[in-house]
C-alpha positions in Angstrom: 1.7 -22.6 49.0 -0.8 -22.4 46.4 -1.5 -18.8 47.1 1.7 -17.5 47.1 2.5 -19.4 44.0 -1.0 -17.3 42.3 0.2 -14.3 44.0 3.7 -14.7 42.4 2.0 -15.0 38.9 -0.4 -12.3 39.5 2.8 -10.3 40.4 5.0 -11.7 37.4 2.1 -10.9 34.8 1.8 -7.1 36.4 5.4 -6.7 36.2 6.2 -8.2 32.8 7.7 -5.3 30.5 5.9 -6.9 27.0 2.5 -7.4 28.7 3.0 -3.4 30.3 3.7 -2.6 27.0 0.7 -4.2 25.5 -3.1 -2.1 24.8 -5.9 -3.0 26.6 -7.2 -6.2 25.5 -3.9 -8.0 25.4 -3.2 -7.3 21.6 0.0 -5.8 20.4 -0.4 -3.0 18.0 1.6 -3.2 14.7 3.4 -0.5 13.7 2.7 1.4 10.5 4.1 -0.1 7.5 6.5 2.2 5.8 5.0 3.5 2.7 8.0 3.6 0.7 8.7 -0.4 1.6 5.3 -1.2 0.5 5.6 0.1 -2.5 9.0 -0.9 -3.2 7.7 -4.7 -2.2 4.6 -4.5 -3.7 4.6 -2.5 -6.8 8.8 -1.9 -7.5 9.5 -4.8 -9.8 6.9 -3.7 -12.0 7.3 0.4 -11.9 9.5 3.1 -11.0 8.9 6.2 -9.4 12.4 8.2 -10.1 12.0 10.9 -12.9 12.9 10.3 -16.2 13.3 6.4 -15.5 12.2 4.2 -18.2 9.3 1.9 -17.8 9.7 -1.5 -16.5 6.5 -3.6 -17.6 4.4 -1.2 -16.0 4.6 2.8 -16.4 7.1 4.5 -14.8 4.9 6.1 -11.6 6.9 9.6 -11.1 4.4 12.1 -10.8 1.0 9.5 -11.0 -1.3 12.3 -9.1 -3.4 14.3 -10.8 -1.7 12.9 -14.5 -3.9 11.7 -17.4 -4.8 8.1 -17.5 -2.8 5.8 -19.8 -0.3 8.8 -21.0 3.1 8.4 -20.6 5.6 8.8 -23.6 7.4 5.3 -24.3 5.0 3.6 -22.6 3.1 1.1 -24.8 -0.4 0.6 -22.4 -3.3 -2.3 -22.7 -6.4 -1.5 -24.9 -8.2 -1.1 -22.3 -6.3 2.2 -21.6 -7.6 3.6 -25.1 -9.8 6.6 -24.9 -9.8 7.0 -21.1 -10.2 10.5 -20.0 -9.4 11.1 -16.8 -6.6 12.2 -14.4 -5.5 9.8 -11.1 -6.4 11.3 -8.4 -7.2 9.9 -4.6 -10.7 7.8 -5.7 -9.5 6.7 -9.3 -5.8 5.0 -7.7 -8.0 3.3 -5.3 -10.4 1.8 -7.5 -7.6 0.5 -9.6 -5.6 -0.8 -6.5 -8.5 -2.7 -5.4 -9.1 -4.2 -8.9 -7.9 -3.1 -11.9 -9.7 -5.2 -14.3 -12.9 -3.8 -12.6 -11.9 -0.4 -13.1 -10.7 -0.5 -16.4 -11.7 -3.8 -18.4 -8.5 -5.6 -20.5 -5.9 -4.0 -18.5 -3.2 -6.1 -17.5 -2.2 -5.4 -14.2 -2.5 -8.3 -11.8 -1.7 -6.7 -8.7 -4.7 -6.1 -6.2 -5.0 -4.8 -2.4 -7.8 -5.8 -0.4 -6.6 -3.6 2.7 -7.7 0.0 2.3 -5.3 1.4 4.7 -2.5 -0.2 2.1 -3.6 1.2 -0.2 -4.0 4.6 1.3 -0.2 4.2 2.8 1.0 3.6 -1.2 -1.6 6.3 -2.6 -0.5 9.0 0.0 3.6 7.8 -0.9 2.5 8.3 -4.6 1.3 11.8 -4.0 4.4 12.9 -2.0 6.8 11.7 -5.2 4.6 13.8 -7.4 
């Protein structure tokens, strides 16, 4: 009886459509988080990314890649945005997604993201709304 009963199991955990379904290793694989969520979650009650929008506390985002740093009209930005000189691109959003005080001292945006593949998923979103 005891064999039958581990043959059963053996049989049972073979057969079993979620453990067929997982990787080697027994971990389940999540899926890749939609960009346009993440952003909406993450960064949405703060700014906007539709044209012409006006800014919430935070600049509106439409067309962030490859702008100039700290120049949008009707936006009124931190000190520490005075006299910046340089355009977002790919390195400069994720230095300022990871920590934005670092990146530019007296900002105010509180918002950081520890996981680089978040914050490639919103940087790559950003570009396609350019």
């Amino acid at each position: 009886m005891g064999r039958t009963f581990l043959a059963m199991l053996a049989l049972l955990a073979v057969a079993s459509p979620a453990r067929a379904q997982m990787p080697f290793g027994g971990q389940q694989q999540a899926a890749p988080p939609n960009p346009a969520a993440l952003f909406r979650n993450q960064c949405g009650t703060c700014h906007t990314t539709e044209p012409g929008a006006a800014p919430r506390q935070g600049p509106n985002l439409a067309g962030i890649y490859q702008r100039p740093a700290g120049k949008v009209p009707g936006f009124k930005y931190s000190a520490g945005f005075a006299g910046r000189d340089f355009v977002w691109d790919d390195a400069r959003l994720d230095a300022w997604l990871t920590n934005p005080q670092a990146m530019i001292p007296g900002s105010v945006m509180v918002y950081r993201q520890a996981s680089a593949a978040t914050r490639r998923a919103i940087i790559d979103w950003l570009k396609e709304q350019h």
